[in-house]
Structures are given as C-alpha cells and as structure tokens.
N, C-alpha and C positions, 0 to 999 in steps of 0.2 A: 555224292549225297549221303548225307547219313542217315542212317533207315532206322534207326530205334527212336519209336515213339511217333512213328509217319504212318500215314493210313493209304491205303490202297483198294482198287476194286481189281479183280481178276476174272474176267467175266467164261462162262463157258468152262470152269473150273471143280467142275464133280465127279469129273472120271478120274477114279482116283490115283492112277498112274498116267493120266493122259498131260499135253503140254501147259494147258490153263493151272492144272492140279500141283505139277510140278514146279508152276510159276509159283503158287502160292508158296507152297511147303518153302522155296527158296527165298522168298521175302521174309515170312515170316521167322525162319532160322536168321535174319538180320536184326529181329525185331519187331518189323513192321507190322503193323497193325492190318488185317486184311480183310472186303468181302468175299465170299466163296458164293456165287455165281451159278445156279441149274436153272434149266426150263422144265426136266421133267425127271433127272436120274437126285431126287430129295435123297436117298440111302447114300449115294457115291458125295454127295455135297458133305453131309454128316461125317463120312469118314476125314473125310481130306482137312475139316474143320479140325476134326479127333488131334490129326498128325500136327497141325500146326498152333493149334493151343499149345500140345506135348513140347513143342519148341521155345515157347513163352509168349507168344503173341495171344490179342485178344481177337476176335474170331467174329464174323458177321453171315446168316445163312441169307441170302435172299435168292426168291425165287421171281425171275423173270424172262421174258423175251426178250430180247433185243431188236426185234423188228418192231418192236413198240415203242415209239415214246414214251407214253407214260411211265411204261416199265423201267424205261434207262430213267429219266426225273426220278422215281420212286429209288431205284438203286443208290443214287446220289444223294438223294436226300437222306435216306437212312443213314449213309456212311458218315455225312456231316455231321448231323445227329446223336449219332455215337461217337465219334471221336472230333469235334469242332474241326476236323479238318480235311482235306484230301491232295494227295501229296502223288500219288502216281496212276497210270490206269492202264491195265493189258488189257487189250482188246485181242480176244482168244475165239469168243464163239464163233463159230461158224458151223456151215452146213453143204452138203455137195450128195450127189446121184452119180454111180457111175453107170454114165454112157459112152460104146466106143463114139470115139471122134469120128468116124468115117460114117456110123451111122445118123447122118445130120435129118433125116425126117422123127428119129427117136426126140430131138432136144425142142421141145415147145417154148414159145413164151412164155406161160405159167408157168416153166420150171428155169426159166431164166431169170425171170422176175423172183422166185423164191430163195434164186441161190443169192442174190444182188443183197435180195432184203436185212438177207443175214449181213453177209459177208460184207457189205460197204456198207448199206444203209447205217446195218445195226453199230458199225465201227462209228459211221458219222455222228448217229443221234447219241451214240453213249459220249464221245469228245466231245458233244457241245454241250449237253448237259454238266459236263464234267469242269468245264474250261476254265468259268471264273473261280469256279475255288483252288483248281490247281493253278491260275495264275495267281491267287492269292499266297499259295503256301511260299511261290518266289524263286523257286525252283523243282519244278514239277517235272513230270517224266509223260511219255505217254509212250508204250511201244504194241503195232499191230503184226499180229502176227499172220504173216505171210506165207508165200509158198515159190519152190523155185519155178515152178508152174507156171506165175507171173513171167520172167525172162524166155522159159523155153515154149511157152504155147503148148504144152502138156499138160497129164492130170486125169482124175479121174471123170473129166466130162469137159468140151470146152465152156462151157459156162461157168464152174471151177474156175479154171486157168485165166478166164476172161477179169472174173469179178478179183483177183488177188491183183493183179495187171490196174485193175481200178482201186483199190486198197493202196496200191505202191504211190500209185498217184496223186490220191488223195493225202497219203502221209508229206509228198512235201508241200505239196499248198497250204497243210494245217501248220506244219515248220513255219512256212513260211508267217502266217496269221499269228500265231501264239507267243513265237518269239518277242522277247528275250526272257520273259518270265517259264516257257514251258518248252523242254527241248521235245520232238515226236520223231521216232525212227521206227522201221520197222525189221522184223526176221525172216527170211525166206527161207526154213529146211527143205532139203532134199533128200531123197535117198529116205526117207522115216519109217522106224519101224515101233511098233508099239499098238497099243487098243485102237487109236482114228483107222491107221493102218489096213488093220485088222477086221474093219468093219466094211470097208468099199474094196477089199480083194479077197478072192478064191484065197481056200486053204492054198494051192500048186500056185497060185501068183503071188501067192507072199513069201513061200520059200523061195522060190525064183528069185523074188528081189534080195532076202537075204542071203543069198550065194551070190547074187551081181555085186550086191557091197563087197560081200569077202573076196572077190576075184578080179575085180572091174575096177572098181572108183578108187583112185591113186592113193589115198590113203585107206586103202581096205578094209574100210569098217562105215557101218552106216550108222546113219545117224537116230537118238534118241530123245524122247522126251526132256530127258534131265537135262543132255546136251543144249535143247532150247532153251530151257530153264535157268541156267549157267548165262548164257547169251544177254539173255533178257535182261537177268540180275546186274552184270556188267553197266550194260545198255543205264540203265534207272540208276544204278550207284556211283559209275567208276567214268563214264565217257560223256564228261558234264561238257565238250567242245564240240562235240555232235550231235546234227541235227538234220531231219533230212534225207537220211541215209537208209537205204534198201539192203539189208547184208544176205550175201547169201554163205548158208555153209550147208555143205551137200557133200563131204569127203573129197572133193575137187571131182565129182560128177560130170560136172559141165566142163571138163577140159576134154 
C-alpha cells in the first residue's frame, strides 16, 4: 500500500515512546496522514503529534475512550472529516492489572469485565465504526495489537492474557468479514521492554526481564516498541497477501 496521502487512526497513541506512539511516528514518516489517540495522557498525545508533523504528515488530537462507542464513531468521524478518508486503523489501546496468576480470589468480575472492555470490546467497536470507510478506501489495513500472552497463558494478570487470546480471535473472524477490501492481522510482542513495561513491573522485575532477554531468548535481545512499530508498518504497507494472521515476535522466547 502506499501511504502518502492515506489517513490512519492509531488509537492509545500518547505515550510517547510507547507501541501506539511509535506506530504513529512510523506511518506518518510514510506520509500517512494520522489520528493520535489519548483518554487521559493530552501532554504525551501533543508530543507524539509534535514528532510526526516534524515528519510531513498532518496531525489529528482526539481525545477518547475506546470502551465507548460514541467515542470510537466520534474518532472516525473526525478522521473522515479531515482528510475524506480512512485507509488504516491500529488498535493499540489497551489496559491490564497486575495480578499473580495463582492468586485467583485477587481477579474479580469487575476487573475482568474492565480489561475485556478495552482490550476486545474497544478493538471491536473501533473496527466497526471504522469498516465501511476503510472498505471504501479498497485496500485498507486494520492491525491489533496483541500480546504473546495470547499463545502462552501468561502476562501480567490472567485476564490480560485471556482478553489478547480473545483479540487473536476476533482478528480472524473480522479477516474473515472484511475481506477483500480490508486485510486485519494482528502483532503479539514478547519479551517488551519500554514505558507499558515499565508500568505493570517492579524496578527488580524489569531488570530481571532485561537480563532474561540478554541471556535467555535465542536471539538475545528483547523486544521494543519501535520493533512493533516496524511490524505493524510492514503489516499495513508491504504484506498486502495477508490476512488473518497472529504473528508473534518475542526474540524466539517461546522456543
């Protein structure tokens, strides 16, 4: 696909080193036209905008939820809006609690139901709001971003790991539904290190994991925001025969 002059939402995209953020930056150094996505961090959304203007692209702030409808509709509607069109759509936001796994009276309903909302719900209601313009554009992209948490039933909570396991699922049924005009795949990193990181481990459990990468995972290096970012950009520009598909890259972790 060619990306200059295509419009994009990248949702959950304000941290400004985080995988939404570096989705953007990466579009829009194609050209692509993009919205920059917060529910609550407006400073980190302005930066990430800053970077990707700086690149040539024109720039959209919207602020919403994604376990809202409205708020996905609103998102979309702006984007059309502003540039008569919508050409790709990462579904980035999410949200997670860590809880150990083993303490299962810790993981309630209500915190099942909150992780879901995000993390599928929000995926779903944004791709169906999204759908007919990007089957309009004729070759439209959709990729969610996952987690290897999906495959291995880990993660920072089983309800994490539950709802990406639900996200994988739902990406090939929407394959399936959207086709031929819109290809949907999604990303599952492992191994991540960066700000998400950063926020659901101890100081001593993130270095931990940064010396398991360096020592452990067969390609000795973990993985990074940009690395997803990289993924993603392929995903939407270059792997127009795919569809469907769950990738996972985790340094070869899972071996």
């Amino acid at each position: 696909m060619q990306l200059e002059g295509r419009a994009a939402i990248v949702t959950g995209s304000s941290s400004g080193t985080g995988i939404g953020a570096e989705c953007a930056k990466a579009l829009a150094g194609r050209g692509c036209n993009v919205v920059i996505n917060y529910a609550s961090n407006e400073d980190g959304a302005r930066r990430t905008a800053e970077e990707c203007a700086a690149a040539g692209a024109d720039t959209l702030i919207c602020r919403g939820d994604v376990s809202v409808d409205a708020d996905c509709r609103r998102m979309v509607a702006e984007a059309v809006e502003r540039w008569g069109r919508l050409d790709v759509l990462v579904n980035n936001a999410a949200t997670t609690k860590s809880i150990p796994h083993a303490d299962m009276e810790a993981l309630d309903g209500d915190e099942f139901l909150r992780i879901y909302s995000v993390n599928v719900v929000g995926a779903w209601q944004m791709t169906r709001a999204a759908a007919p313009h990007l089957k309009a554009s004729g070759n439209g992209a959709v990729v969610n971003i996952s987690s290897i948490g999906a495959f291995r039933g880990n993660g920072s909570s089983i309800a994490y790991g539950a709802s990406k396991g639900a996200l994988n699922t739902m990406t090939v049924s929407l394959a399936r539904v959207l086709a031929p005009e819109v290809r949907v795949n999604a990303v599952c990193p492992g191994g991540l290190l960066g700000s998400w990181t950063e926020k659901i481990l101890t100081p001593a459990q993130y270095q931990a994991r940064v010396a398991e990468a360096e020592t452990e995972y067969p390609l000795r290096r973990a993985i990074w925001p940009k690395d997803v970012a990289a993924t993603v950009l392929w995903l939407v520009a270059e792997a127009e025969t795919m569809t469907g598909e769950a990738i996972r890259m985790d340094s070869g972790m899972h071996l």
